[in-house]
C-alpha positions as CSV (number, residue, x, y, z in Angstrom):
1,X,65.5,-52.4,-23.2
2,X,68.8,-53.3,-21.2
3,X,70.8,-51.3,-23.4
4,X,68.7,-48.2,-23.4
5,X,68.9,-48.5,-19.5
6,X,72.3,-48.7,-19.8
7,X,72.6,-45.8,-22.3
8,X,70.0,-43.5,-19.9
9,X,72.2,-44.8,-16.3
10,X,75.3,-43.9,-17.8
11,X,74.5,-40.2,-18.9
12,X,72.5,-39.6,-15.5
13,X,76.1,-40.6,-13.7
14,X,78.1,-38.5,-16.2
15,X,75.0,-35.5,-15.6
16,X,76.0,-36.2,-11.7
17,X,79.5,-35.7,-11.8
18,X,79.5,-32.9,-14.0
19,X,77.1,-30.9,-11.5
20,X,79.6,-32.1,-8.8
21,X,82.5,-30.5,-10.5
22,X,81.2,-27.3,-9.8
23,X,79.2,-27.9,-7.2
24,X,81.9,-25.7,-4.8
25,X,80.8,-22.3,-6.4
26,X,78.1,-20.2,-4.6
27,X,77.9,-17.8,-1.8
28,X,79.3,-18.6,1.8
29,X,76.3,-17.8,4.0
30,X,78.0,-18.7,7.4
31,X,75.5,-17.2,10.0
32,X,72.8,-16.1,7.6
33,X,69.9,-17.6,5.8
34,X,67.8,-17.1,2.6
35,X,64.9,-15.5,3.3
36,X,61.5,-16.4,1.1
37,X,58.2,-14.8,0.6
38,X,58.9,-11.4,1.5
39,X,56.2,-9.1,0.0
40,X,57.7,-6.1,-3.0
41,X,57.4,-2.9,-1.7
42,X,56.1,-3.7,1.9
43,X,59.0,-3.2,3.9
44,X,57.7,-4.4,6.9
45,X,61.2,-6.4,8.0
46,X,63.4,-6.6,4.7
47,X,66.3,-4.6,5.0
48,X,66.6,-4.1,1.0
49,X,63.0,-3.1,0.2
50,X,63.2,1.0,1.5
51,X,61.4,3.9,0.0
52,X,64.0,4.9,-2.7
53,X,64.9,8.5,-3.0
54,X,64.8,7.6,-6.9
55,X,61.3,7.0,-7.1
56,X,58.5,5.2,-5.8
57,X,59.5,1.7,-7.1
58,X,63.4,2.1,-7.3
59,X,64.2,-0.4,-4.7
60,X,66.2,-3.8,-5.8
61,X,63.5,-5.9,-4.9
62,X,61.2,-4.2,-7.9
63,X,64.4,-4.8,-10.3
64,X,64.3,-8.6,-8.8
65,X,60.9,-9.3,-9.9
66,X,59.8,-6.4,-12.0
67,X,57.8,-3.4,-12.3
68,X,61.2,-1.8,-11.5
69,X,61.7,2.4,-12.0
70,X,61.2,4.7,-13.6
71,X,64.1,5.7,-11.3
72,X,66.0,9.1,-11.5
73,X,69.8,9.4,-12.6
74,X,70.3,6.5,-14.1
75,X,73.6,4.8,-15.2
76,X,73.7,4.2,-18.4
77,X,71.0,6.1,-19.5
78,X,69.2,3.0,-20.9
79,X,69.1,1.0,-18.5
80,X,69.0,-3.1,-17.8
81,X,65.4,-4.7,-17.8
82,X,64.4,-6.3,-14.5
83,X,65.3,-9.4,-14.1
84,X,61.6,-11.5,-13.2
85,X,62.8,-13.7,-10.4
86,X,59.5,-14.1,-9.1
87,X,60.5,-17.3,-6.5
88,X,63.7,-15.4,-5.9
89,X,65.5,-15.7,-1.7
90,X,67.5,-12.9,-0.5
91,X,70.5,-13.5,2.2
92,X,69.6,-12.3,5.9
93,X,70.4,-12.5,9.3
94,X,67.7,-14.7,11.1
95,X,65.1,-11.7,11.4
96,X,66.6,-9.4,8.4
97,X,65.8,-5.2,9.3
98,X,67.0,-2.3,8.7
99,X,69.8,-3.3,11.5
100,X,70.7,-6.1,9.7
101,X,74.5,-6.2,8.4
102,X,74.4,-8.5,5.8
103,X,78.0,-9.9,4.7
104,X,78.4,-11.6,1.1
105,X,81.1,-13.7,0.0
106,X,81.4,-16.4,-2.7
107,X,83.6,-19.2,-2.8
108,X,86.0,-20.4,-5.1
109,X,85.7,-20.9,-8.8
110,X,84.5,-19.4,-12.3
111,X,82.3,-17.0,-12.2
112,X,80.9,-14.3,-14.7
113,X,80.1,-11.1,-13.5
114,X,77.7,-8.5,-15.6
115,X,77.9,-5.1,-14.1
116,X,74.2,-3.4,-14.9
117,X,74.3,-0.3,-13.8
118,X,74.2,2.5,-11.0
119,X,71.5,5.0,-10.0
120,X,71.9,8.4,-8.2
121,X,74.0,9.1,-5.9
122,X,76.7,6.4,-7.5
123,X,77.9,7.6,-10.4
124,X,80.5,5.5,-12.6
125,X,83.2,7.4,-10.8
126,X,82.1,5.8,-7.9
127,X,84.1,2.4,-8.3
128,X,82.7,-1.0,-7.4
129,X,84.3,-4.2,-8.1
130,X,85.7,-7.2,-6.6
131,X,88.7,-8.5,-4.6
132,X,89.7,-12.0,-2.9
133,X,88.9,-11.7,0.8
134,X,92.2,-12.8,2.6
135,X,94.0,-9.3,0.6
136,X,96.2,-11.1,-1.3
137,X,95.1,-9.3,-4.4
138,X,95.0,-12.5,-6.5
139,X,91.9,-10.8,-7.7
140,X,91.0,-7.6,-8.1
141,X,88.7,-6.0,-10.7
142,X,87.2,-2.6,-10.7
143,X,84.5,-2.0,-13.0
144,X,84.4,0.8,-15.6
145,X,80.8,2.2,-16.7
146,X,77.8,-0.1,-17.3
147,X,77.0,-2.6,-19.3
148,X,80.7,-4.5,-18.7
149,X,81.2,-8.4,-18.0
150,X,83.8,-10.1,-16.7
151,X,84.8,-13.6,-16.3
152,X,86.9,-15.0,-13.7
153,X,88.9,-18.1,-11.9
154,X,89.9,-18.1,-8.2
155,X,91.2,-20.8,-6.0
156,X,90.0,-18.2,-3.0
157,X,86.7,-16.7,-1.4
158,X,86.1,-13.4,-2.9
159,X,83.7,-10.2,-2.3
160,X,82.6,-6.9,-3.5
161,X,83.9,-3.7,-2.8
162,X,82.6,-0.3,-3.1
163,X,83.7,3.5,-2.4
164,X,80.7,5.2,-0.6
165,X,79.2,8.4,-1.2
166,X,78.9,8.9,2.7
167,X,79.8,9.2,5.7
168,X,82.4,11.7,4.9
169,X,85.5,9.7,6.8
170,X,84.6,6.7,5.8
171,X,86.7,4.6,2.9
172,X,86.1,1.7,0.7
173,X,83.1,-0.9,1.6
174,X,83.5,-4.2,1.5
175,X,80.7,-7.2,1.7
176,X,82.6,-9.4,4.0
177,X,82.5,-6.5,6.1
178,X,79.5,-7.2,9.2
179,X,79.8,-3.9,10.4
180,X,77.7,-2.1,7.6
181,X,75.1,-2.4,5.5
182,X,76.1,-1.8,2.2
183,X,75.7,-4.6,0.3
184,X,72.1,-7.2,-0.6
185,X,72.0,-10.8,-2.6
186,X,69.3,-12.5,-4.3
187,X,68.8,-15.6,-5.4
188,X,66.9,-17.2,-8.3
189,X,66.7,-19.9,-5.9
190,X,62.8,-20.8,-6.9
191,X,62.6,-20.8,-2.8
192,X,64.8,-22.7,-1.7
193,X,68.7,-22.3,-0.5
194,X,70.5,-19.8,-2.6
195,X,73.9,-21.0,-1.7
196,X,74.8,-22.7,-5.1
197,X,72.1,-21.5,-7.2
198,X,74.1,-20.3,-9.7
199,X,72.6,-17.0,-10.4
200,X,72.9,-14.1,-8.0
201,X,72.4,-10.2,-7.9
202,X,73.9,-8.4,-5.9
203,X,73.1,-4.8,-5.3
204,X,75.2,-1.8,-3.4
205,X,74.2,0.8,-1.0
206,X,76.6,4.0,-1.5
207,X,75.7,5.6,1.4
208,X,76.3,3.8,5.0
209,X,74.5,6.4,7.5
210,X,70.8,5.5,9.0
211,X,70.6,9.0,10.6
212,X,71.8,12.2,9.5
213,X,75.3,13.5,11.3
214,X,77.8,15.9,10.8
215,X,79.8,13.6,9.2
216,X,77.0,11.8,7.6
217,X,74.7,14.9,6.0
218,X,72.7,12.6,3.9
219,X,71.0,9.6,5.1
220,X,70.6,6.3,3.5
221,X,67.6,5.3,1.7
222,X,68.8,1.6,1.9
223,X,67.4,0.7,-2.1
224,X,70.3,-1.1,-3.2
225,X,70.5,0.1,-6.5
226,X,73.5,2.3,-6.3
227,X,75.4,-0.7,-8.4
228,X,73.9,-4.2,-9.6
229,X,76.0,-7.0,-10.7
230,X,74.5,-10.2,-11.9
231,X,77.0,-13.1,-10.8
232,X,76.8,-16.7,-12.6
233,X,79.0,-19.7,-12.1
234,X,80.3,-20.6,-15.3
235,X,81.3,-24.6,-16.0
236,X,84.8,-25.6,-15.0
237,X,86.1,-27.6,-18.2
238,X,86.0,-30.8,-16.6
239,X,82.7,-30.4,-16.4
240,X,82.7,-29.7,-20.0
241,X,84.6,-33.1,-20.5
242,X,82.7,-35.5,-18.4
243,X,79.2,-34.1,-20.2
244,X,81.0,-34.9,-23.6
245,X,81.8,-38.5,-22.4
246,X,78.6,-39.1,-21.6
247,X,77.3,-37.8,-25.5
248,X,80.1,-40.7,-26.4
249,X,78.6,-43.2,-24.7
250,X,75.3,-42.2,-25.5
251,X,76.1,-41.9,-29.4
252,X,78.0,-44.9,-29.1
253,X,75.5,-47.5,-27.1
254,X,72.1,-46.0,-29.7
255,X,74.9,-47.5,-32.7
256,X,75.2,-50.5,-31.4
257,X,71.4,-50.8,-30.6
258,X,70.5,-49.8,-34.3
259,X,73.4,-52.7,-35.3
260,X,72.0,-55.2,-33.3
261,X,68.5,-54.2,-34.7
262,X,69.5,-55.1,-38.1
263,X,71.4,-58.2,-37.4
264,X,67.9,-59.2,-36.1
């Protein structure tokens, strides 16, 4: 009995430090909150969950937790099934609207991103991708056409970037960017804080205007599913080590139990 409590304390530290190895990734949510229980396609507050212009249930929310499309102009033309997050938290200013600028930024790490797809009015020649935040360019990756993955390691906070479809002077988006409303996260949280969840989308709005203008011709729909990209921290190796020590020490303490079983 003393040895198997031994055996299970050891591989519950090694479990502990392992998660604490890469316990650093996530989002930065510095003035923001996740927001739970919001209702699919009852945009009474949410600042994702719009009518989309791509049909009636074209919204990120419905590719968060399903019954998602069928949505018009799709990119590729099969596109990714929803993803069933039905505890998921989104990020929001205190009382998230349509006003609300939400700002994403993750923190350092491994991460690997799966670019999803586009619908409408962002086509793949519409670029989206992702930099480090303090324009040093020690990242930068733009993606090509859906499905594409990429894996990463930075030492520095990094965001998403996109090139709008409107207003007509404006230039690339980025989500660290508070002054518009172009990008939404999710979390699969199950509820609670998404900060180092582990498994994130993110979807882009390509066009930034709320109200039609002569520079803006076309308003936004606010859907969110001009480009999805499922972010997931990956394991740094140390992690990798300190879970193999504790298979050692596991593998090594049941020998010695079986040995001292037989001397008996």
């Amino acid at each position: 009995m003393q040895v198997r409590f031994a055996v299970t304390a050891s591989l519950l530290a090694t479990l502990a430090l392992s998660a604490s190895a890469s316990a650093q990734q996530g989002v930065n949510s510095t003035g923001q909150s996740w927001q739970a229980g919001w209702t699919l396609g009852t945009p009474v507050n949410e600042f994702w969950n719009r009518a989309s212009d791509d049909g009636p249930a074209c919204n990120i929310g419905y590719f968060v937790e399903g019954g998602y499309g069928p949505c018009s102009n799709e990119h590729p033309g099969v596109f990714a099934s929803p993803l069933g997050w039905t505890n998921a938290t989104y990020l929001a200013a205190a009382v998230p609207n349509s006003n609300t600028r939400t700002t994403v930024r993750f923190t350092a790490g491994t991460y690997q991103l799966t670019f999803l797809g586009q619908v409408a009015g962002a086509s793949p020649a519409r670029f989206v991708g992702v930099s480090s935040t303090d324009g040093s360019a020690t990242l930068s990756h733009t993606f090509g056409a859906a499905p594409e993955t990429f894996t990463f390691n930075t030492d520095r906070e990094w965001e998403f970037f996109l090139q709008p479809y409107q207003p007509l002077s404006a230039g690339t988006f980025y989500s660290s960017d508070a002054a518009t409303r172009q990008f939404a996260v999710f979390a699969n949280s199950n509820g609670a804080n998404g900060d180092q969840a582990g498994d994130w989308l993110v979807g882009a709005e390509d066009n930034g205007c709320e109200i039609t203008t002569v520079d803006c011709p076309s308003r936004s729909d606010y859907d969110y599913n001009d480009a999805l990209v499922r972010v997931s921290t990956v394991p740094e190796p140390s992690s990798y080590a300190l879970m193999a020590t504790g298979l050692i020490v596991l593998g090594g303490a049941a020998r010695r139990r079986r040995s001292s079983a037989s001397i008996a």
